[in-house]
C-alpha positions in Angstrom: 6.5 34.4 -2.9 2.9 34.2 -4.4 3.9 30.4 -5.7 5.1 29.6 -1.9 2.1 30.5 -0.7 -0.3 29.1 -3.4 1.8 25.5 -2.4 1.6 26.3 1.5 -2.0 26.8 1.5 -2.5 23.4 -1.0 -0.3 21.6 1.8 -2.3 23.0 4.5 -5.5 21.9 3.1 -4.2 18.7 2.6 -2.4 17.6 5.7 -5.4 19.4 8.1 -7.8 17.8 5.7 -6.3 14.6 6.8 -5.1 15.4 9.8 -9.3 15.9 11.0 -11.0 14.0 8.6 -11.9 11.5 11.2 -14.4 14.6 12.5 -15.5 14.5 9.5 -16.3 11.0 8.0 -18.2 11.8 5.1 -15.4 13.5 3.7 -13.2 11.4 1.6 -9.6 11.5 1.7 -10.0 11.7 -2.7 -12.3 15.1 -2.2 -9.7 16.5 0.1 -6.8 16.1 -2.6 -9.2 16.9 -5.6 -9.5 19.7 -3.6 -5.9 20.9 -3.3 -5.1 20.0 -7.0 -7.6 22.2 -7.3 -5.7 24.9 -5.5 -2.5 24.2 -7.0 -4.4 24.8 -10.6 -6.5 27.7 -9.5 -3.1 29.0 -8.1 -0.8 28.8 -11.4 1.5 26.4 -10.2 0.9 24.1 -13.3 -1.1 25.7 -16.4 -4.2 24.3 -16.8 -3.0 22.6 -20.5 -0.3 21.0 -18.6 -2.4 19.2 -16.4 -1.5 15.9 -18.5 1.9 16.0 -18.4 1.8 15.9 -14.4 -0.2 12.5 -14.3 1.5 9.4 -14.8 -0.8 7.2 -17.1 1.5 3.8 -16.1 0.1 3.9 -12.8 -3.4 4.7 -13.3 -3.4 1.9 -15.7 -2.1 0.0 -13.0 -4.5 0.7 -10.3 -7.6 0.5 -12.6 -6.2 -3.2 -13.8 -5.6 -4.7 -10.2 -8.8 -3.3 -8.9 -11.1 -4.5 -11.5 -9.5 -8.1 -11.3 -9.4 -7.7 -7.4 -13.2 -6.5 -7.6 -13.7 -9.9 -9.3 -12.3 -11.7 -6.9 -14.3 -10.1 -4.0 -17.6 -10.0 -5.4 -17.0 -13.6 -6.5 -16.4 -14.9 -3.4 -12.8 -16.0 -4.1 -11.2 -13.8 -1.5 -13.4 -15.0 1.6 -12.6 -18.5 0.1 -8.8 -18.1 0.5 -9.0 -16.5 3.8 -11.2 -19.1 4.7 -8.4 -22.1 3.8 -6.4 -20.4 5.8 -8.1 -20.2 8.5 -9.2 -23.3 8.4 -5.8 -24.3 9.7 -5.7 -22.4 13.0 -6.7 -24.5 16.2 -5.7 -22.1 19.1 -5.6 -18.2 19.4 -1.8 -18.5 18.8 -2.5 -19.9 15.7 -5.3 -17.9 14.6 -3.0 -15.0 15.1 -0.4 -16.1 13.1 -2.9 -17.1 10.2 -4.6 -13.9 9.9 -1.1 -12.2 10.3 0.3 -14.1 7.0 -3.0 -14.2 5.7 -3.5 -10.7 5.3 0.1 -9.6 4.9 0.6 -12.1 1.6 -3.0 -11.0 0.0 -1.9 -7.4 0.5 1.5 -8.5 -1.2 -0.2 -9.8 -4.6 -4.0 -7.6 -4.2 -3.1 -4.1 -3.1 -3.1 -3.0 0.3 -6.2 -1.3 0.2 -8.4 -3.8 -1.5 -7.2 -6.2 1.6 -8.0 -3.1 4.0 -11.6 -3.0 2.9 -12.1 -7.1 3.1 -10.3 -7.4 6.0 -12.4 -6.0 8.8 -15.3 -8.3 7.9 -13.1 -11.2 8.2 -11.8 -9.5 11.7 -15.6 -9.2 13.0 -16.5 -13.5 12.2 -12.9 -14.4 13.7 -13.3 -12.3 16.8 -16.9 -13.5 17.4 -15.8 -17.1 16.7 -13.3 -16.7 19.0 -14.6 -15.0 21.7 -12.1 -12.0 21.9 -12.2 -7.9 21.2 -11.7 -6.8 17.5 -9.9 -3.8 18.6 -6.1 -5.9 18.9 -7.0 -8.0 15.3 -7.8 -4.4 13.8 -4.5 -3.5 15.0 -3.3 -6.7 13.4 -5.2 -6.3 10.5 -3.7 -2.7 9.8 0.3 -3.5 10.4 0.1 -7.1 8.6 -1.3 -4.9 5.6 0.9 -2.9 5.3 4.3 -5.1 6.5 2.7 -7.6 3.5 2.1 -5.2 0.9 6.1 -4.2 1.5 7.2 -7.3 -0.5 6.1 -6.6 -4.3 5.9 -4.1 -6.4 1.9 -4.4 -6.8 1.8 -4.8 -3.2 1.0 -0.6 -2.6 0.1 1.9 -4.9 4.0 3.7 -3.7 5.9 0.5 -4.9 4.2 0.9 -8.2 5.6 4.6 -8.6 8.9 3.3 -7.6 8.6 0.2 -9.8 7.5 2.2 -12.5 9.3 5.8 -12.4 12.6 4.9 -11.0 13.8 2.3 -14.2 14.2 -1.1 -11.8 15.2 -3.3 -14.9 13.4 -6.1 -12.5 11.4 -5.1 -10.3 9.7 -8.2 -9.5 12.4 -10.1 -8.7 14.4 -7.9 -7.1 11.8 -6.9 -4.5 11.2 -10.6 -3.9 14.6 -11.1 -3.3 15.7 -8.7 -0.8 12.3 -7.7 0.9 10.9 -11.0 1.4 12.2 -13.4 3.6 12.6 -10.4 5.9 8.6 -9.5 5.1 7.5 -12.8 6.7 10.5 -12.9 10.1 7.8 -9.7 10.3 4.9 -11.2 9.7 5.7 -13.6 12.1 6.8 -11.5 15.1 3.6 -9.7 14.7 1.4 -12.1 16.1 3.2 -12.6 19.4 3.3 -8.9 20.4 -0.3 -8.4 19.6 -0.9 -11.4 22.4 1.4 -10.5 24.9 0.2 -6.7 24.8 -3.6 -7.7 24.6 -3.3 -11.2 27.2 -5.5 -12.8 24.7 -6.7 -15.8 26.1 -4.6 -19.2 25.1 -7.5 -21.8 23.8 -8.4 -23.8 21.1 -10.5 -22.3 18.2 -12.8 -24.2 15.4 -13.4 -22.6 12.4 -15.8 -24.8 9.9 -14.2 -25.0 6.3 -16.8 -23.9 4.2 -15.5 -23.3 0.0 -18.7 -24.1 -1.2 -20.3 -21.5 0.6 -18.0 -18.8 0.1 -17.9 -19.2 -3.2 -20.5 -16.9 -5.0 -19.6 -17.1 -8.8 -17.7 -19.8 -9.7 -17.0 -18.6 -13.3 -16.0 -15.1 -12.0 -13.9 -16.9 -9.3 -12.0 -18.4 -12.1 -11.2 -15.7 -14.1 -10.2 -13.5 -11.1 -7.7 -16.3 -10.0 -6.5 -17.1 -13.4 -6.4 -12.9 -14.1 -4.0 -12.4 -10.8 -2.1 -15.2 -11.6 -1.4 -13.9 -15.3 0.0 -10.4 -13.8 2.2 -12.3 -11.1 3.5 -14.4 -14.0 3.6 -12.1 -16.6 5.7 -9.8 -14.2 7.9 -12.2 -13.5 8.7 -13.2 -17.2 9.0 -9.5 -18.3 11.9 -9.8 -15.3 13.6 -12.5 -16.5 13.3 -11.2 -20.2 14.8 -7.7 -18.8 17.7 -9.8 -17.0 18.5 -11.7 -20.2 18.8 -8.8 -22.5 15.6 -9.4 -24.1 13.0 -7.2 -25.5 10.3 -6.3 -22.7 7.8 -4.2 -21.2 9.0 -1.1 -19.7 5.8 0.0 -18.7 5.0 -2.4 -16.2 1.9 -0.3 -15.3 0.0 -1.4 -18.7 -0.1 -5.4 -17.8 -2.5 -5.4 -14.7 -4.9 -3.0 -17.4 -4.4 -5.5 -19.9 -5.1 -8.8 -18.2 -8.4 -7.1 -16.7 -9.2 -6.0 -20.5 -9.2 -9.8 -21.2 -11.3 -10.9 -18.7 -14.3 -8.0 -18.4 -16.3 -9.2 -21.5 -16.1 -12.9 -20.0 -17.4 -12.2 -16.5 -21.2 -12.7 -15.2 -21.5 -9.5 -14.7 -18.6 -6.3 -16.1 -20.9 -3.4 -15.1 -20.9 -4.8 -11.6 -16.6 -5.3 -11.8 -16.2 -1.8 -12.9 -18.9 -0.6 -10.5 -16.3 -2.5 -7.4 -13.3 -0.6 -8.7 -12.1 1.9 -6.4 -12.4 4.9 -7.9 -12.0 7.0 -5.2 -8.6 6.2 -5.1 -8.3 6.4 -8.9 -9.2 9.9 -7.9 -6.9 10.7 -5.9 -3.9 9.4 -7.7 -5.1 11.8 -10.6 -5.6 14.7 -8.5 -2.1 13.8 -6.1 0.2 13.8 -9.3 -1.2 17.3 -10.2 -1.3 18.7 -6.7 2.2 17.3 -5.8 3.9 18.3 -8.9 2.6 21.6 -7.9 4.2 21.6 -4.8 7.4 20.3 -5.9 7.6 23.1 -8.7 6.9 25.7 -6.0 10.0 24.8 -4.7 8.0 24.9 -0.8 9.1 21.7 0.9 12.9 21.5 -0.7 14.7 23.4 2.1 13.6 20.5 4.7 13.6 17.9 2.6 17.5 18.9 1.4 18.5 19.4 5.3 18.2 15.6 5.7 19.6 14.4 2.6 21.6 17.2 0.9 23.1 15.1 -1.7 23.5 11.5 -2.8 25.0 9.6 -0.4 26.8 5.8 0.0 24.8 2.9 1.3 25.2 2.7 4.6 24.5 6.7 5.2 22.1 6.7 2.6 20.2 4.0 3.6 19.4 5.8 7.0 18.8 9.0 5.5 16.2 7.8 3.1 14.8 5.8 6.2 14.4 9.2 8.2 12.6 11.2 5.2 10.4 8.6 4.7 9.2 8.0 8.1 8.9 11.6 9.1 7.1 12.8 6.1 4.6 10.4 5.6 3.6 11.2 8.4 3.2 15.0 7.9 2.1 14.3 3.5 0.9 10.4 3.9 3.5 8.1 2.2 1.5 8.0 -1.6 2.0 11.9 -1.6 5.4 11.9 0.0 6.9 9.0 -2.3 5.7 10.3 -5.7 7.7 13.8 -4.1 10.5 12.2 -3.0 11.3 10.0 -6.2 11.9 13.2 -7.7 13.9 14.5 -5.4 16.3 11.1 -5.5 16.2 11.6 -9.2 17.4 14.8 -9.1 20.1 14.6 -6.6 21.4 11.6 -9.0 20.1 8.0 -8.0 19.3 5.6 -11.1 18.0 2.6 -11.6 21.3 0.8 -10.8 21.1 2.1 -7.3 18.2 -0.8 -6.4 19.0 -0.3 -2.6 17.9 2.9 -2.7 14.5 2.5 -4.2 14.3 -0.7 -1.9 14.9 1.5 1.4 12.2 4.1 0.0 9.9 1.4 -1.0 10.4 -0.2 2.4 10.6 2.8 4.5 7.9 5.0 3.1 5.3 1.8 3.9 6.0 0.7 6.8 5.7 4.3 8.1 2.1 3.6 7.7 2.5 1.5 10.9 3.9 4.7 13.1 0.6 6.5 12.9 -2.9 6.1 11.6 -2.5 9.0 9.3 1.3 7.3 8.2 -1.0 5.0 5.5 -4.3 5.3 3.2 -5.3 1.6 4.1 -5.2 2.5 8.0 -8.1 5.2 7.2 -9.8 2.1 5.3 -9.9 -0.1 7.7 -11.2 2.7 10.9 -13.9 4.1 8.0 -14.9 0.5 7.6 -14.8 -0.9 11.6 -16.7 2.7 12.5 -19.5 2.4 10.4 -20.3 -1.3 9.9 -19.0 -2.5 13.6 -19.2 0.3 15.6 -15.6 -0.1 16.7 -12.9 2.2 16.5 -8.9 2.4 16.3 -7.9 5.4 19.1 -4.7 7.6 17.4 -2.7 6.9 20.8 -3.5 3.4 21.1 -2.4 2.9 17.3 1.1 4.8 17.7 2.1 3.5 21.5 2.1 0.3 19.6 3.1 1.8 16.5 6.4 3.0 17.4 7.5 -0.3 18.5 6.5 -2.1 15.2 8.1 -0.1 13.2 11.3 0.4 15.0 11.0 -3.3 14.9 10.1 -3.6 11.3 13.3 -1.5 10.3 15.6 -3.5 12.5 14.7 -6.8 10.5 14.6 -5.4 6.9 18.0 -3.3 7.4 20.8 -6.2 6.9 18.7 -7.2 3.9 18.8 -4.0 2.5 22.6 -3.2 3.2 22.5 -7.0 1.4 21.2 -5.1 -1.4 24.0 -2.6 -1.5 26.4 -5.8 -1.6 28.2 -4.2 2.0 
């Protein structure tokens, strides 16, 4: 009874913290969960000398790698570059739309979704002023492209990593690319038109000066950014092939990213300044979500709901729909970081291995795009309305986001689900 309601008040703090943060914007989503690990601790859910055995050092390593190389690449000047080429290429609305759609659902694919949520917005403001139209419907843009993108890799969200890492994917790589995305771009590419037709954004051609030299800040630190992101995608994808063939490899995929940034610090103009752009926030608030989750799992609170949906391991096609339903309802009461590091366990426990690769696929796809339901459904949304509140003075509306929302990602489902009953071989 005590542990029940040591983990109910945790929760509590957790999903109200969330839930009114936006009343509160110098509150950090990290303090909130620092705070309920805090609980969970305080509360003797996990003894305070077990605190290491709850956090999974793969994926910190992960997340401090890719944001020290992505910090390079921002602070460089590399990333306005390539959004820059790309855009570049548009010469009406239509085809600014589609741009920015593919644009900023393939960085988020290779970056991290949350690195492109904090450069996108900037990007938003110069396109919308150059084209003469309201940021609010390419914030909207911005947000699902991010997180429809970052659905396609493993490095593409901090929840693919914990399914890449913790649920023994012999590829990982290779297996997301090949189920999750051809149906990632029919996405990316329906995105756009809704976005006009609900907005009636004006049809007219758009110029948008090609300037590299410009955006480039630091060449040398441009080079080793796109030379240190192209080592991970690579190195990834030979670890794959080397898993496929039998052959010695990494299992702890989590340790490359770190390893490639390692390389590169010492060489860069300035490594104080690459740390200094690392997200630690969010560093944070992985450490403090293993502990506060594994709490809350231990407690045994959220079982009896999460077992009515999915009792036991099921087949495919029923599967594939149950997992589905978790994932969109929950993220949305936990956030889908939270809820996929709990729910991995649970799939673990009821049986699923790293054979059944549909599975993790339907969780990896299902648990991200639940970020486009509702504002709260994804970390990256937050980013992108902390960002457009204070530096533009613009803001997403919670109705406005899900009236749209709900149709994306009934949408979204509806094009990934043959691929994924693909995956099952069905």
């Amino acid at each position: 009874m005590f542990q029940d309601a040591v983990a109910a008040a945790a929760l509590v703090i957790l999903v109200g913290g969330l839930l009114f943060k936006s009343r509160f914007p110098k509150i950090p989503a990290w303090s909130i969960m620092a705070f309920s690990s805090f609980v969970v601790v305080i509360g003797r859910l996990i003894p305070i000398d077990r605190l290491a055995s709850a956090i999974d050092i793969d994926v910190i390593l992960f997340l401090i790698g890719m944001f020290s190389i992505v910090s390079m690449a921002e602070s460089s000047g590399l990333l306005d570059a390539i959004a820059y080429w790309f855009l570049w290429r548009a010469r009406s609305t239509r085809g600014l739309l589609l741009t920015l759609s593919f644009l900023f659902g393939l960085l988020a694919a290779f970056t991290v979704n949350d690195a492109v949520a904090l450069m996108g917005p900037p990007i938003v403001a110069a396109v919308a002023r150059v084209a003469g139209i309201e940021m609010a419907p390419l914030l909207l843009l911005l947000c699902f492209a991010v997180t429809i993108g970052s659905v396609t890799t493993p490095i593409g969200n901090p929840q693919n990593v914990l399914i890449a890492v913790q649920s023994g994917m012999r590829t990982p790589l290779l297996t997301f690319l090949e189920f999750l995305l051809a149906p990632t771009l029919v996405n990316l590419a329906l995105l756009p038109f809704l976005i006009e037709r609900w907005y009636k954004l004006p049809k007219k051609a758009i110029a948008i000066a090609y300037i590299p030299a410009e955006a480039i800040r630091n060449k040398r630190d441009a080079y080793l950014a796109g030379g240190g992101l192209l080592a991970v995608v690579l190195s990834l994808l030979v670890n794959d092939i080397l898993a496929l063939m039998g052959l010695p490899h990494v299992e702890n995929i989590g340790y490359i990213p770190f390893l490639a940034a390692a390389a590169i610090y010492i060489f860069s103009s300035n490594p104080r300044r690459v740390v200094e752009g690392v997200n630690w926030g969010t560093i944070i608030f992985f450490l403090t979500m293993f502990i506060t989750m594994r709490g809350i799992w231990v407690s045994g609170l959220l079982q009896p709901a999460i077992n009515f949906l999915m009792p036991q391991a099921e087949g495919p096609i029923p599967g594939i729909f149950a997992i589905m339903a978790e994932s969109l309802l929950f993220s949305q009461l936990l956030s889908n970081v939270p809820f996929t590091e709990l729910f991995i366990q649970y799939m673990k426990g009821l049986g699923y291995g790293s054979g059944d690769a549909w599975a993790w696929l339907t969780l990896a796809m299902a648990a991200t795009i639940a970020g486009n339901l509702t504002l709260l459904g994804a970390a990256s949304n937050i980013i992108v309305l902390e960002v457009a509140e204070s530096k533009y003075l613009t803001t997403i509306k919670f109705s406005e986001f899900f009236k749209r929302g709900i149709i994306i990602t009934s949408l979204n489902a509806v094009v990934y689900l043959p691929f994924l009953l693909l995956a099952a071989r069905l």
